[in-house]
C-alpha positions in Angstrom: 0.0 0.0 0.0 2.0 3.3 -1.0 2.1 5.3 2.1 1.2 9.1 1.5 2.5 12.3 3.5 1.0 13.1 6.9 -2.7 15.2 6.6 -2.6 18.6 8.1 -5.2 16.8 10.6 -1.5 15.0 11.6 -2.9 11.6 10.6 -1.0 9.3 7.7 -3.4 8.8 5.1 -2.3 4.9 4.3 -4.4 4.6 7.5 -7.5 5.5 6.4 -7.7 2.2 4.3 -6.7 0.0 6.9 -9.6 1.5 9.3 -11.8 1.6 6.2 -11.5 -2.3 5.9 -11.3 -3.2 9.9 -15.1 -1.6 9.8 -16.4 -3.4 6.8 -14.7 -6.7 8.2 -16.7 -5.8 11.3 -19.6 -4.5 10.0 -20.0 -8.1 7.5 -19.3 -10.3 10.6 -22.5 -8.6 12.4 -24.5 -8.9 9.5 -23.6 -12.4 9.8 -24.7 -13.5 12.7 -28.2 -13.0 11.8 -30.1 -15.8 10.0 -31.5 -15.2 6.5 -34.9 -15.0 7.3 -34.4 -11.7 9.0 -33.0 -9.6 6.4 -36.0 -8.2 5.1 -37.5 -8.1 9.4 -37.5 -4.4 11.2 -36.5 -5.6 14.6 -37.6 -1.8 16.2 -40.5 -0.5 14.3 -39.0 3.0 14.0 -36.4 2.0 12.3 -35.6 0.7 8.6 -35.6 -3.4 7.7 -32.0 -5.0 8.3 -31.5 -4.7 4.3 -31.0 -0.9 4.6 -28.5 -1.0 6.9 -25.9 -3.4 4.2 -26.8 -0.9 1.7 -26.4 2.7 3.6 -22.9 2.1 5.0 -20.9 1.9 1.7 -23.6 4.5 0.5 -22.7 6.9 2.8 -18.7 6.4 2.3 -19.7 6.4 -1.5 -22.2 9.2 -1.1 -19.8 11.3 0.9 -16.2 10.8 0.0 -16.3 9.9 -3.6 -19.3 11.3 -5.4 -19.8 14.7 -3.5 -16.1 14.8 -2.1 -14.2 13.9 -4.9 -16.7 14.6 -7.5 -17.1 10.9 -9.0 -20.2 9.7 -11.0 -22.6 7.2 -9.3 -22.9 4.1 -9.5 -26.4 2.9 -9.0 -28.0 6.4 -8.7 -31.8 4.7 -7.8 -29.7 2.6 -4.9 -27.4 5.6 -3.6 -30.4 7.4 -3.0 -32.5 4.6 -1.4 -30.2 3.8 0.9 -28.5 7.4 1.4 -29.8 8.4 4.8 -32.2 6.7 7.8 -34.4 7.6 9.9 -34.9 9.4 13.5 -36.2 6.6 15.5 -39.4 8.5 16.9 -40.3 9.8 13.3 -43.0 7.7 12.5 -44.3 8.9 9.3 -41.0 8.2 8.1 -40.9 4.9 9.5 -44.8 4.3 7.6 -42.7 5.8 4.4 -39.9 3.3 4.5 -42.3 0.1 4.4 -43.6 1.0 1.4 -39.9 1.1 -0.2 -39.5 -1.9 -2.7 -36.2 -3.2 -1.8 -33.1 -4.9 -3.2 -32.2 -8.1 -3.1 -29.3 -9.1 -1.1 -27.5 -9.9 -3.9 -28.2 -6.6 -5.3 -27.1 -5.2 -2.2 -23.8 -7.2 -1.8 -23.0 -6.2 -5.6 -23.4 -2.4 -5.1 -21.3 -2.4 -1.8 -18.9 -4.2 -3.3 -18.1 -1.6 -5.9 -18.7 0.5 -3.6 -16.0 -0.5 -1.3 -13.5 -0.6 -4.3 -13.8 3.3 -5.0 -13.6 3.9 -1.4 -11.1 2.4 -0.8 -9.1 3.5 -4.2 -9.7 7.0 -2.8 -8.6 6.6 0.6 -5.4 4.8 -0.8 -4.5 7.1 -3.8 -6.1 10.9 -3.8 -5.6 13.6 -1.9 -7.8 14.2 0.8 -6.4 16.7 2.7 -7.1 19.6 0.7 -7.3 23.2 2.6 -10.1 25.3 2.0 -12.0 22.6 0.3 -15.6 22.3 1.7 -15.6 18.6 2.3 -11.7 17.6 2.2 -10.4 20.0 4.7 -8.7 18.3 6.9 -9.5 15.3 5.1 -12.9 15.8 6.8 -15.2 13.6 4.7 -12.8 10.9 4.9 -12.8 10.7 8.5 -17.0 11.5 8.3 -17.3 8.3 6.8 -14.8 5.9 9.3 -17.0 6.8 11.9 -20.0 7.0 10.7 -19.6 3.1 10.0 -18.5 3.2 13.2 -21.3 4.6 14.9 -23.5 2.6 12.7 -22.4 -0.8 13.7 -23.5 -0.3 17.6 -26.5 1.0 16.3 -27.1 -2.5 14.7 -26.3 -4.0 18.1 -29.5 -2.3 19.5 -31.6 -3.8 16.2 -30.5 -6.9 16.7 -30.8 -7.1 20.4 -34.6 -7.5 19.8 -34.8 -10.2 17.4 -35.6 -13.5 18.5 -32.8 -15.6 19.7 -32.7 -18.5 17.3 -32.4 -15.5 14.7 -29.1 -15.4 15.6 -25.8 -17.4 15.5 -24.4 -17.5 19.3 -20.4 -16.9 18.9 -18.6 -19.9 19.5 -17.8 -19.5 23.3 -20.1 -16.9 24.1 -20.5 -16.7 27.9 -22.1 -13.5 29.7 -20.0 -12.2 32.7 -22.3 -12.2 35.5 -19.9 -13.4 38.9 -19.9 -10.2 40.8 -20.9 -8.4 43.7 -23.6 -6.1 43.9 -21.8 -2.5 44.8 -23.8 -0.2 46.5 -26.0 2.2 45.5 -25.7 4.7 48.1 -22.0 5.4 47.7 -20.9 8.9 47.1 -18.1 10.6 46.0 -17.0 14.5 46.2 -16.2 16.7 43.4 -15.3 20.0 44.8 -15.7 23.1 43.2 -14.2 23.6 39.8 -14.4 24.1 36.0 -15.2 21.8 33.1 -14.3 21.5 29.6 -17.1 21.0 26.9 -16.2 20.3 23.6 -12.7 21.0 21.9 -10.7 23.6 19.3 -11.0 22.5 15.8 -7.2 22.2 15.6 -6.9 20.4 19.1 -7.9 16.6 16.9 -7.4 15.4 13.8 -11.6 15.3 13.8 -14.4 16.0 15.8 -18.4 16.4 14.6 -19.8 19.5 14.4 -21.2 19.4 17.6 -18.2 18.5 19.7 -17.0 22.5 18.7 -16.3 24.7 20.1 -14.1 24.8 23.0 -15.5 26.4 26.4 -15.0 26.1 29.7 -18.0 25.7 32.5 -17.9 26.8 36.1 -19.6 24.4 38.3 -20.5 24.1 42.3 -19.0 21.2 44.1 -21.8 18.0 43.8 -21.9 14.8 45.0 -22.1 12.3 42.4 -22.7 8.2 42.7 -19.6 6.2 42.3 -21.6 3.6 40.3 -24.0 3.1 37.6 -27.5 2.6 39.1 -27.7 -1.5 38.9 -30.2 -3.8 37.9 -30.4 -4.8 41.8 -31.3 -0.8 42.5 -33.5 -0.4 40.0 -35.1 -3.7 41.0 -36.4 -1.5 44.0 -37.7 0.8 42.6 -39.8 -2.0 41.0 -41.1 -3.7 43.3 -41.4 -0.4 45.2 -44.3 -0.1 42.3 -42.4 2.7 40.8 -43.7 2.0 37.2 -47.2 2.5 38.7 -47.2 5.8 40.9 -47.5 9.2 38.2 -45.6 11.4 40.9 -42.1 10.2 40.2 -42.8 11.1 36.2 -42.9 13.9 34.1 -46.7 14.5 32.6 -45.2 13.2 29.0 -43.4 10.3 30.0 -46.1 9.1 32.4 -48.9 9.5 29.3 -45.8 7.5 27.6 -45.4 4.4 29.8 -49.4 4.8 30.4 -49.9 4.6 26.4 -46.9 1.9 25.6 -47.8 -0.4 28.9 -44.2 -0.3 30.1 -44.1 -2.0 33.7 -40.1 -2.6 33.8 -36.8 -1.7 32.0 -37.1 -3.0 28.4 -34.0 -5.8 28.7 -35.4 -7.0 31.7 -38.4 -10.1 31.0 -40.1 -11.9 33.6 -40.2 -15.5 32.9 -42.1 -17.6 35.5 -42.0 -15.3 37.8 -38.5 -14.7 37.8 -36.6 -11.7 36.7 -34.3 -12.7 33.4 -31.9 -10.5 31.3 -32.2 -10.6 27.5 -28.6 -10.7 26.3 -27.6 -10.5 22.7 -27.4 -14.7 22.7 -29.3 -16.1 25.9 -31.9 -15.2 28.4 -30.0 -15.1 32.1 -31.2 -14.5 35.2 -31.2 -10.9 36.2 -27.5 -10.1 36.9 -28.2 -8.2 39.8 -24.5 -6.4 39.5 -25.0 -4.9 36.1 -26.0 -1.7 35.2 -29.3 -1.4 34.4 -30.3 0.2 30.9 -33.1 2.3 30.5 -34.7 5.1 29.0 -34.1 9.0 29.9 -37.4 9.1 31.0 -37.2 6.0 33.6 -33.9 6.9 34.4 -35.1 10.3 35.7 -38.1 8.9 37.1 -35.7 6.6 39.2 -33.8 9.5 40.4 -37.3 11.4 41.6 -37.8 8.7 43.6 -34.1 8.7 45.5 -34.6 12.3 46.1 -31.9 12.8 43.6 -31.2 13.9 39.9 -29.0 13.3 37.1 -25.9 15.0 36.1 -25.6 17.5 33.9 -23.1 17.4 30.4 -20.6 19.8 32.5 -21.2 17.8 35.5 -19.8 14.8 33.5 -17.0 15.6 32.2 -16.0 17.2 35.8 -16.1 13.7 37.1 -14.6 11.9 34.2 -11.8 14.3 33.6 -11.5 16.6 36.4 -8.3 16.7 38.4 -7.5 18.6 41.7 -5.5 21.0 40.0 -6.5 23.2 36.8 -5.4 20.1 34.2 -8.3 17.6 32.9 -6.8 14.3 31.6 -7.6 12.6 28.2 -9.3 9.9 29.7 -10.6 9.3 33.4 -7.9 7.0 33.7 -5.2 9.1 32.3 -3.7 9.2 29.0 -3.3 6.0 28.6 -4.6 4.9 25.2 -8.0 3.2 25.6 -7.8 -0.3 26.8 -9.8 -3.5 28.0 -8.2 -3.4 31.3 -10.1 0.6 31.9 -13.6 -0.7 30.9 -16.1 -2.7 28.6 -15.9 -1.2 25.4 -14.9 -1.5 21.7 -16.9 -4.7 21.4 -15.1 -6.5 24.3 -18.4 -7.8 25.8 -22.0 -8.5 24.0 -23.4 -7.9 27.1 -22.4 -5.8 30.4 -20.2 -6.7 33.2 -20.8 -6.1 36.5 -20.5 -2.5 37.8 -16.9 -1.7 38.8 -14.8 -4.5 38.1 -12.3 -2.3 35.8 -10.8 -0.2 38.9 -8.3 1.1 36.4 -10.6 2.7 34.6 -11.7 5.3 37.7 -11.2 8.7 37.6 -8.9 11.0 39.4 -11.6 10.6 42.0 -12.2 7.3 42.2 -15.8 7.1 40.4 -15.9 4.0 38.3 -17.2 3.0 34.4 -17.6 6.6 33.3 -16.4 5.3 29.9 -17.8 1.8 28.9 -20.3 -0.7 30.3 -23.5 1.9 29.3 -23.5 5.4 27.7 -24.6 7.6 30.6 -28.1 9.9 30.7 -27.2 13.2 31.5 -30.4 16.2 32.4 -29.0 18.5 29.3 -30.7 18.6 26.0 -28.7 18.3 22.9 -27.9 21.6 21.8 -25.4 23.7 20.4 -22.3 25.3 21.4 -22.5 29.1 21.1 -20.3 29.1 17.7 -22.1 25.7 16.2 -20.9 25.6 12.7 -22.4 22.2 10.8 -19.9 20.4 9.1 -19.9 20.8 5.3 -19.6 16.8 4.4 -22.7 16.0 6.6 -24.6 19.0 7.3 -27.7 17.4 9.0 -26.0 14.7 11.5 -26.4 17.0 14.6 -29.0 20.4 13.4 -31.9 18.5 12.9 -31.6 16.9 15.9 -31.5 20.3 17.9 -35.1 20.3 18.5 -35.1 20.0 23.0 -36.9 16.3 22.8 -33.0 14.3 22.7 -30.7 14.4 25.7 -26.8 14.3 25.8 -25.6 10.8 26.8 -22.1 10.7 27.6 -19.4 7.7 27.9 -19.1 4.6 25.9 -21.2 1.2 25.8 -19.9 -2.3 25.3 -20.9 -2.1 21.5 -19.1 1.8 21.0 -15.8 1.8 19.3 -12.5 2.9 20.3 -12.5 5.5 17.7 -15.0 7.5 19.5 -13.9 7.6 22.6 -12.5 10.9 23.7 -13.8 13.9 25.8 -15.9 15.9 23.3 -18.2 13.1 21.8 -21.5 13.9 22.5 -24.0 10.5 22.1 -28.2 11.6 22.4 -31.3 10.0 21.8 -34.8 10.9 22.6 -36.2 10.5 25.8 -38.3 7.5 25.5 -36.0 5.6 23.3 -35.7 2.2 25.4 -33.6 0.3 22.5 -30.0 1.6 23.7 -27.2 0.7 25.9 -27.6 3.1 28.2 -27.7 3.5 32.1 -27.3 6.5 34.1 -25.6 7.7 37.9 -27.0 9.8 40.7 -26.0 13.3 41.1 -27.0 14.9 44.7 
């Protein structure tokens, strides 16, 4: 592979192949796991069928790098369009849209990704794509839109395909959930004196960021307490049987009309089977492991949190616990600055499933709180907004504005399923407040 000169972004382009191909080797192996009679199958209503998802992510790296980036004609103009963009996953009328679609066979699909894939990856090998000034190649921006887009994509399938059946699936040879553990408690606080936070970053601080993530600014926040762990399944398990589900005043109007409407009586991964509390993992149903953290929605998180006489943190409050040191410096990582690694948490598709809250003490922060990063995105109270100075980004203009709207909150962290690649201070995660489907969990702020 002929090795080109350093990106202004400081990153050697010969590696943009190499990542290109670890995601579609990654991004294949998910797609096989499932059996065939699922392709076709929308496993969350609001969501496309499994055949989009094949098709959209060498769409989008065709879409983006080579035909608007590089200026390249099409390949199968009726398919780059079909498969060029999905859907929020509240939008319903989209959702009605989409089943009306007439779509390809797989065949058809594997044919048009494979070309695909070849121009890609001819691009990312042999053009420029650093170019200054360029709308979509400064910084080689559209080339790094499209690595993590796939990215981001393939823990998005994880959720899909959490909620097919489980004979729709191929179990991993030697897939075994971690579930030894003790329960940590729930009522274990840590300090975080008064200090400032970081949110987001300087353009020229990372090779790349999304628009969102810019810019840079600084937050002054009041000393908090905040929970050294993840709310558990055994905690939330309380709240339960404490008939939580069923009592309006620890709910917002909306999201009590919500679990009133939808008939929600427990945390959507949880299923009661002969009266006993199971776990729906990826592979297997377990028995509730009572040491994991539990994943919820925003809405029953906050609920939850009524109900302890507590709340949930804020963005700013976050980072101070993640990052925040005694003195004025924030690290790169709770941990340190360390490069991200299985011994700090469950992340970059080291687990299907959690692991019990805090058994990766090298992961804590500088003050001790454990699995800010990995194990379950984390709820925070902030909606998704802007920073004052949002600019969208020119190679994918609508990723974060259209999603500015005050109904999706700013989840935090990094899940089992999230990959390394994102994982760095200024990556902001949200979804909507009643979306149940993802791996997220949330901590107590008092």
């Amino acid at each position: 592979m002929p090795s080109r000169a350093p990106t202004s972004s400081g990153v050697d382009q010969a590696l943009f192949a190499d990542w290109y191909r670890r995601n579609r080797q990654r991004s294949r192996a998910l797609f096989d796991l499932l059996t065939e009679d699922t392709y076709y199958s929308k496993p969350i209503a609001l969501r496309h069928p499994i055949v989009f998802y094949e098709g959209h992510l060498p769409a989008f790296s065709f879409n983006t790098l080579v035909k608007r980036a590089l200026g390249r004609p099409s390949i199968d103009e009726p398919l780059e369009r079909l498969f060029a963009r999905g859907i929020d996953p509240s939008d319903a009328e989209a959702a009605a849209g989409a089943a009306r679609l007439a779509w390809p066979t797989r065949d058809e699909v594997h044919a048009f990704a494979d070309e695909a894939d070849a121009q890609v990856l001819a691009a990312l090998t042999s053009d420029n794509l650093d170019r200054p000034g360029h709308p979509l190649l400064d910084r080689a921006e559209a080339a790094y839109a499209i690595l993590e887009h796939e990215a981001m994509h393939q823990e998005t399938l994880l959720y899909m395909w959490h909620r097919l059946a489980l004979d729709q699936k191929r179990r991993p040879e030697g897939y075994r959930p971690r579930v030894e553990g003790s329960v940590p408690r729930s009522d274990e606080w840590i300090e975080v004196p008064v200090g400032r936070a970081r949110l987001g970053v300087d353009r020229d601080a990372i090779p790349f960021g999304w628009d969102n993530e810019f810019p840079s600014h600084t937050v002054a926040i009041d000393a908090f307490s905040i929970a050294r762990h993840d709310i558990t399944n055994a905690a939330f398990l309380e709240f339960v049987e404490a008939g939580g589900y069923a009592n309006a005043n620890w709910w917002l109007p909306e999201d009590w009309d919500w679990i009133q409407q939808e008939h929600i009586r427990h945390p959507l991964f949880w299923e009661l089977v002969e009266n006993t509390w199971h776990w729906r993992g990826m592979f297997d149903l377990v028995p509730l492991p009572l040491s994991w953290p539990v994943y919820v929605s925003h809405a029953e998180a906050s609920a939850y949190a009524r109900w302890r006489g507590t709340r949930l943190p804020t963005e700013a409050e976050f980072q101070r616990a993640a990052y925040g040191t005694s003195d004025v410096l924030e690290r790169h990582h709770p941990w340190g600055d360390a490069p991200p690694a299985v011994r700090h948490g469950v992340f970059d598709f080291s687990s299907w499933d959690p692991q019990p809250a805090g058994s990766h003490p090298e992961g804590q922060s500088a003050w001790g709180i454990d699995d800010l990063i990995g194990n379950g995105w984390e709820w925070t109270s902030t909606p998704f907004l802007p920073f004052a100075g949002f600019r969208a980004m020119a190679s994918y203009p609508e990723y974060s504005a259209d999603f500015f709207d005050g109904e999706h909150a700013v989840m935090k962290g990094a899940s089992p399923a999230t990959a390394q690649e994102l994982i760095r201070p200024s990556f902001r995660n949200w979804f909507r407040r009643h979306y149940p489907y993802v791996y997220a969990t949330f901590r107590l702020v008092q």
